[in-house]
Structure formats: C-alpha cells, structure tokens
C-alpha positions in Angstrom: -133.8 21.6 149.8 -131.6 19.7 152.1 -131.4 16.0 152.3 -132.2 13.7 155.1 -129.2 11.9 157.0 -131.1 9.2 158.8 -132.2 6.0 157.1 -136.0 6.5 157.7 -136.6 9.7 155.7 -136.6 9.7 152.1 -137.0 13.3 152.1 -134.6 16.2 151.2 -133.0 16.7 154.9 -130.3 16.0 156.8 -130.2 13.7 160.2 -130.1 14.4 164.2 -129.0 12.6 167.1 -125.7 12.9 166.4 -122.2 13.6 168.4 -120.7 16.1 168.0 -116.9 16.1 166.4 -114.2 18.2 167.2 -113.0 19.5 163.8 -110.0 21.9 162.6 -109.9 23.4 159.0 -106.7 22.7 157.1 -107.0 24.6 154.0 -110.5 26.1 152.0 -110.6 23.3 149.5 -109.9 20.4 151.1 -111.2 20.3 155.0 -109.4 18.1 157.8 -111.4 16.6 160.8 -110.2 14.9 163.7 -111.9 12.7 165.9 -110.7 12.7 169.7 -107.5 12.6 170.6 -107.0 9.0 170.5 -107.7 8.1 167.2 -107.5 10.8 163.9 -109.3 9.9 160.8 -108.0 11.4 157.8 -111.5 13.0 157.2 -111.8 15.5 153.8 -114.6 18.3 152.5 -113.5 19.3 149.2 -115.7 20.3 145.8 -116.3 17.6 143.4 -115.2 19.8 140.6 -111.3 19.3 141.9 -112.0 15.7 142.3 -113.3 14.4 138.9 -112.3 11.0 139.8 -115.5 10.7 142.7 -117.9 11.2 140.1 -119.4 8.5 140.2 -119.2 7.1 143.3 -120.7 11.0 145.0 -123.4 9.8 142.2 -124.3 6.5 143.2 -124.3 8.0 147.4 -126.7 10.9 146.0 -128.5 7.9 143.9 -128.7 5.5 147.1 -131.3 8.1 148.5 -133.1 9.6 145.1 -133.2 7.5 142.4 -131.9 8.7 139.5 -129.6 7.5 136.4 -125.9 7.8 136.7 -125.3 9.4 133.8 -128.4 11.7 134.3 -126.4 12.3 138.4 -123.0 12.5 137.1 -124.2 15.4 134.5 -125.8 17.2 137.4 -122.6 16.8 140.0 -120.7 17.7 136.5 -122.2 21.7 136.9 -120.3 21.8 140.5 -117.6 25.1 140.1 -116.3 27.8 141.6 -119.1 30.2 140.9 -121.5 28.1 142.3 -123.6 25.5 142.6 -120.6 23.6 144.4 -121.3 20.1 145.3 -119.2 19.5 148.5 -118.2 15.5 149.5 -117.4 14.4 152.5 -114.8 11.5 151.8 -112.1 9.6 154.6 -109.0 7.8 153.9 -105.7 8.7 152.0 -105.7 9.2 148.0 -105.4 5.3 147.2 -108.1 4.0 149.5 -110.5 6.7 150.5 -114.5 6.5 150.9 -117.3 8.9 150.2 -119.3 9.7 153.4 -121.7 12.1 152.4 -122.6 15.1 150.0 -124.3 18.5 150.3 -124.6 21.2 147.8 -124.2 25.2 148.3 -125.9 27.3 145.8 -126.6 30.9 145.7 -129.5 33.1 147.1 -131.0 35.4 144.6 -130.7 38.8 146.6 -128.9 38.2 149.2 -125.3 38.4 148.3 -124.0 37.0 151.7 -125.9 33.9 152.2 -125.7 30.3 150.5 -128.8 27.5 150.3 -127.7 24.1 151.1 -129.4 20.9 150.0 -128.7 17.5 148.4 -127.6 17.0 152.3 -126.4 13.0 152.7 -124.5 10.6 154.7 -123.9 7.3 153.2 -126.3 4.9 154.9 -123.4 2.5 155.9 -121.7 5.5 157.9 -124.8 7.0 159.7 -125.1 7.2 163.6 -121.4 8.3 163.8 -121.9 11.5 164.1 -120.6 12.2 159.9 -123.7 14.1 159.3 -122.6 16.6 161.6 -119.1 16.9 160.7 -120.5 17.2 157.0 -122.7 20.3 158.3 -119.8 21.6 160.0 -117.5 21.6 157.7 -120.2 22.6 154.7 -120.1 26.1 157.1 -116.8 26.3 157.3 -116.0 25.9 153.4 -118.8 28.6 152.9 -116.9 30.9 155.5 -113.7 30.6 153.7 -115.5 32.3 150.6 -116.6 35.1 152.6 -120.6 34.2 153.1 -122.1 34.9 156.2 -125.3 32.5 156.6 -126.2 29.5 155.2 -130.0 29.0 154.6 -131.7 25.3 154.2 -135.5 23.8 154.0 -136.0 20.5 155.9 -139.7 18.2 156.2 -138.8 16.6 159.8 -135.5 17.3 160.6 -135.7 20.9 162.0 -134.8 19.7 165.8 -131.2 18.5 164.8 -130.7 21.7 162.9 -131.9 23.7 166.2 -129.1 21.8 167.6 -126.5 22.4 166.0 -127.2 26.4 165.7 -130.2 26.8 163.1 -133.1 29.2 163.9 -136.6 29.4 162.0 -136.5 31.5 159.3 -138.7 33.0 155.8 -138.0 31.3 152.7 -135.4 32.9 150.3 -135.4 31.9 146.7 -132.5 29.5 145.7 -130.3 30.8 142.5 -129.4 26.8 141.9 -127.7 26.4 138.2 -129.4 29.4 136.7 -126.6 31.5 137.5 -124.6 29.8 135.3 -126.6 30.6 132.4 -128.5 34.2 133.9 -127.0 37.0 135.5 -127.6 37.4 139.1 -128.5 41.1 138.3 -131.3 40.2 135.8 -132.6 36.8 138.7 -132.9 39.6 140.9 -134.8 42.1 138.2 -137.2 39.0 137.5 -138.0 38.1 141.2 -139.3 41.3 142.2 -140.9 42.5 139.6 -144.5 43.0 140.5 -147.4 40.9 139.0 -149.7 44.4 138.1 -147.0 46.1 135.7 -147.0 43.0 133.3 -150.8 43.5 133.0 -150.7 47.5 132.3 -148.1 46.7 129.5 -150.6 44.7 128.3 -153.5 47.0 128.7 -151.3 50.1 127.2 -150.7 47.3 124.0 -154.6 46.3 123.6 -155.4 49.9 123.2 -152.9 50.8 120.6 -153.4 47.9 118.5 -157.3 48.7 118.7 -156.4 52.5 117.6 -154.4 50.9 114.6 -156.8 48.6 113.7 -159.6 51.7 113.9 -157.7 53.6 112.0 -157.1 51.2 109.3 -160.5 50.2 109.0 -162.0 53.8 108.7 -159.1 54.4 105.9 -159.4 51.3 104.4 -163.7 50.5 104.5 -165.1 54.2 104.9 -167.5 55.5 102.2 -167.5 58.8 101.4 -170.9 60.7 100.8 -171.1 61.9 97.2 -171.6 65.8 96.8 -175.3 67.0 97.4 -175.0 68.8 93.5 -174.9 65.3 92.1 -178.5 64.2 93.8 -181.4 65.2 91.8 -184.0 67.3 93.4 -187.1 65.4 94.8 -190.7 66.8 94.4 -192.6 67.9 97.5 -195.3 65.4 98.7 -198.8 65.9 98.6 -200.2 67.3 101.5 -202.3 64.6 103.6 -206.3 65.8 103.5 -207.5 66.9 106.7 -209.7 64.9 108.7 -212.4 66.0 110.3 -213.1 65.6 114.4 -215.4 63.1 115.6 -218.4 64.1 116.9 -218.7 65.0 120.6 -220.9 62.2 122.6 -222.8 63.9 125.4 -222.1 62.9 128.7 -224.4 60.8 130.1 -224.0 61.4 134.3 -224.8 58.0 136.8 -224.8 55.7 133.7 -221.5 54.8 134.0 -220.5 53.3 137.7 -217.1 54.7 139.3 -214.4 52.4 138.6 -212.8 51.0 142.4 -209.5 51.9 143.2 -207.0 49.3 142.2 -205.9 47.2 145.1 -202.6 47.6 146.5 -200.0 45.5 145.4 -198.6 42.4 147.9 -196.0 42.7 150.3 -193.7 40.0 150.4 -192.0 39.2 153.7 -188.2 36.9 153.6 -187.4 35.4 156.9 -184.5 37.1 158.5 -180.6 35.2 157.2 -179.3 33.8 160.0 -175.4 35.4 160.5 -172.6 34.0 158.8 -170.9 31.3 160.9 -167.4 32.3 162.8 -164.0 31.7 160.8 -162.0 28.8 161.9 -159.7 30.0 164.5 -156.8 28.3 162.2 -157.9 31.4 159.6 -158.6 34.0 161.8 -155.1 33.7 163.5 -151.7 33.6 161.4 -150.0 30.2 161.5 -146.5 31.4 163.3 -143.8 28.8 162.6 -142.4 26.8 165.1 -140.5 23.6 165.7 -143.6 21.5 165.7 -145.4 24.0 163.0 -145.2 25.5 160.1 -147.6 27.6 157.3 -144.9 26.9 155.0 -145.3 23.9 152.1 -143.3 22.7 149.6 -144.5 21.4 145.8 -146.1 18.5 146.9 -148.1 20.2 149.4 -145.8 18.7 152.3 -145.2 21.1 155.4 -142.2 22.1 155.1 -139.5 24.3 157.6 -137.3 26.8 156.6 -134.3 27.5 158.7 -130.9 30.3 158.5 -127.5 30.2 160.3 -125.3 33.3 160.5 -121.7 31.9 160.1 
C-alpha cells in the first residue's frame, strides 16, 4: 500500500499539491532530475541494494512515518534486489554529502506479468511541499519502464486526487507478490490464488468416504462373528399346541336402549393475522457501490475505505 507524502496522514499514501518537476533519466539505476533551468540539483533514484551504505538512514526516513525498530527496518530494506521487491530512494547531493528525500517500494503483481505495486511511498517531512513527492513518483515510473513493465498499480486511504493528477485512474485490486517471490515461485502464487474454494472441500469429501470404507472394512474383518453351522445346533422339540378357546356368547341386541352417539364436533379453525411485507432494502444494498474519487466499496484490513488506482507507463 502506498505511503502518504504529506505530514497529516499517517497512512500508507503518498502526497498532492505538489509542482510539477521537469525531470530527464540518466541511466536505469541511478535517475537524474533537474529542476528549472536556473538552478540543477543533483537529484538521484537508485535501489537500496546498490547503495548498502543508506541503510540506515532510508530506515530511519521509512521509521519517521511507521514506527518500527531499525534493525527490524534495515532487515526488511535488506530483501531489496533485482528480482524484486526493490526499495527505490530518492536521495540529492554528490557521494560525500548527499540526503535521503524519500522512498517507495516496487513489488510484483501475482498474474500480471507487466505491472508492478508500489507502496512504502515517503518524502522526508523536512523536504515536503517542494514538489519531491512527485519527482519520487516520476521517477519510481520511470525506473519501472526501464525494466520493461508497463503499469504501476498502488492503494491509497485519502490521497487518490494527487494520484488523478498526476495520471492515475480508478482501478480493481490486484494481489501484491511482496517478498514471497523470493521464497515461492511465481508459477505456484499464481496456482494458489486462483484455485477455487469448492475443489479443496470435494478432496476432502472424496477422503471422508475412503477412510469410512477402510475403517468398514476393517471392522467387519476384524469384529464380525460368524454363525456356526446349523449341524452343530441340536434339534428343538415342537411346542405344545395352545387349547382352543371357546367364543363368547352372543348378547342379543337390545334396540332404543342404547341412545345414538352425536357426531363429534368439528375441530377449531385457527385464523393468523396476515405478515405485513418485508421492508425495502437500503438503496446502499440494492445498488452496487461504484468507485469513485469520493467513494469507494473497497476496504483494507482495518476496515478503512480504501482506493485502488493503475497507471499504464
């Protein structure tokens, strides 16, 4: 999820309001900005990975906006490579006196081999309002270019007009490879994200019954009795025939000395009042929440709204 830029959010996006920079790429590594004609900052994107030396001071930026411990930062900025997750920083200045501006990281997207997810998105809170924030976006697309991706895709809580402005568009969520590729295949993240919820539960079903089979089986093999042959039974005498018993005598009927019984009465009818019908849906429920700058159905973890957003690059 992408981090904010602006010193009131403490959530995971980047900032807005900012002016725009003119910027021109020097190599894929290491990215060169220039500022106006009249002054030219010596302004750098390059991976962390190359530049073990900014450890810790890309940890403590990263730190200045979600606490963490060093050591637990540095070992996260530590998985930064090649193969992705890269952690990108923004730094200014020559080699002996340089500054870290900001930081984002680019992982990949589990089936989509073209795109990249950027988050971590931060500006250093001394340097904000100077339009670093989107130089750093710039030139995080510009790095992802060079490695032959074609969209960048990012989640932000309350920043989604800066990113309109600077070429976002509303999007659907993707699922965001992060470190696991470093461990797990993308073939097999792939495999496990689509495989439906209904197969797991037949395998389980198909399993239940053999294992009731075997256990059936076992028990009939294992606690049957057998019968044992008829020859072995000895032969039981016949039983005494019962003694007949004779009718009882017939009573002569007797007519008008017995009243008529009265029909039973019939049984009770029970009457329900009619239910009243079901009250209306909200309209919120009957109609599909579309997302839109100033809405969205989408929520993160916490429950927070959230807005997902794509750039083709």
């Amino acid at each position: 999820m992408s981090d904010p830029l602006t010193p009131t959010s403490s959530r995971r996006e980047s900032g807005g309001g900012l002016n725009v920079d003119q910027c021109s790429v020097s190599s894929s590594d290491s990215l060169t900005v220039e500022n106006g004609p009249e002054q030219q900052e010596n302004i750098h994107v390059v991976p962390i990975h190359r530049r073990p030396d900014l450890l810790v001071p890309c940890a403590d930026l990263v730190n200045s906006e979600w606490q963490r411990s060093q050591t637990a930062r540095v070992h996260s900025l530590q998985k930064s490579s090649p193969e992705f997750p890269v952690c990108l920083v923004l730094i200014q200045g020559r080699r002996q006196s340089e500054s870290v501006l900001g930081h984002a990281r680019l992982s990949r997207v589990v089936g989509q081999s073209g795109s990249l997810f950027v988050e971590s998105v931060v500006v250093s809170k001394a340097e904000r309002g100077k339009g670093y924030g989107r130089t750093l976006m710039e030139e995080t697309e510009r790095y992802a270019k060079s490695r032959g991706f074609k969209r960048l895709c990012l989640t932000t809580h309350d920043k989604q007009h800066f990113y309109a402005h600077i070429g976002y568009v509303l999007s659907t969520p993707v699922q965001n490879a992060g470190a696991m590729t470093m461990f797990v295949p993308m073939e097999m993240l792939l495999k496990l994200s689509r495989m439906p919820s209904g197969e797991t539960s037949m395998q389980n079903e198909r399993r239940t019954k053999t294992d009731v089979q075997v256990l059936q089986a076992d028990r009939d093999s294992r606690g049957g009795v057998e019968s044992p042959p008829s020859s072995s039974l000895p032969s039981l005498p016949a039983p005494p025939p019962f003694p007949s018993i004779p009718p009882p005598p017939s009573v002569p009927c007797l007519p008008h000395t017995i009243p008529p019984c009265a029909p039973p009465p019939p049984p009770p009818v029970f009457s329900f009042p009619s239910m009243p019908p079901p009250p209306p849906l909200p309209q919120s429920v009957v109609q599909h929440i579309a997302q839109t700058l100033t809405e969205t159905p989408y929520k993160d973890a916490k429950g927070v709204p959230i807005y997902w957003m794509h750039k083709d690059i």
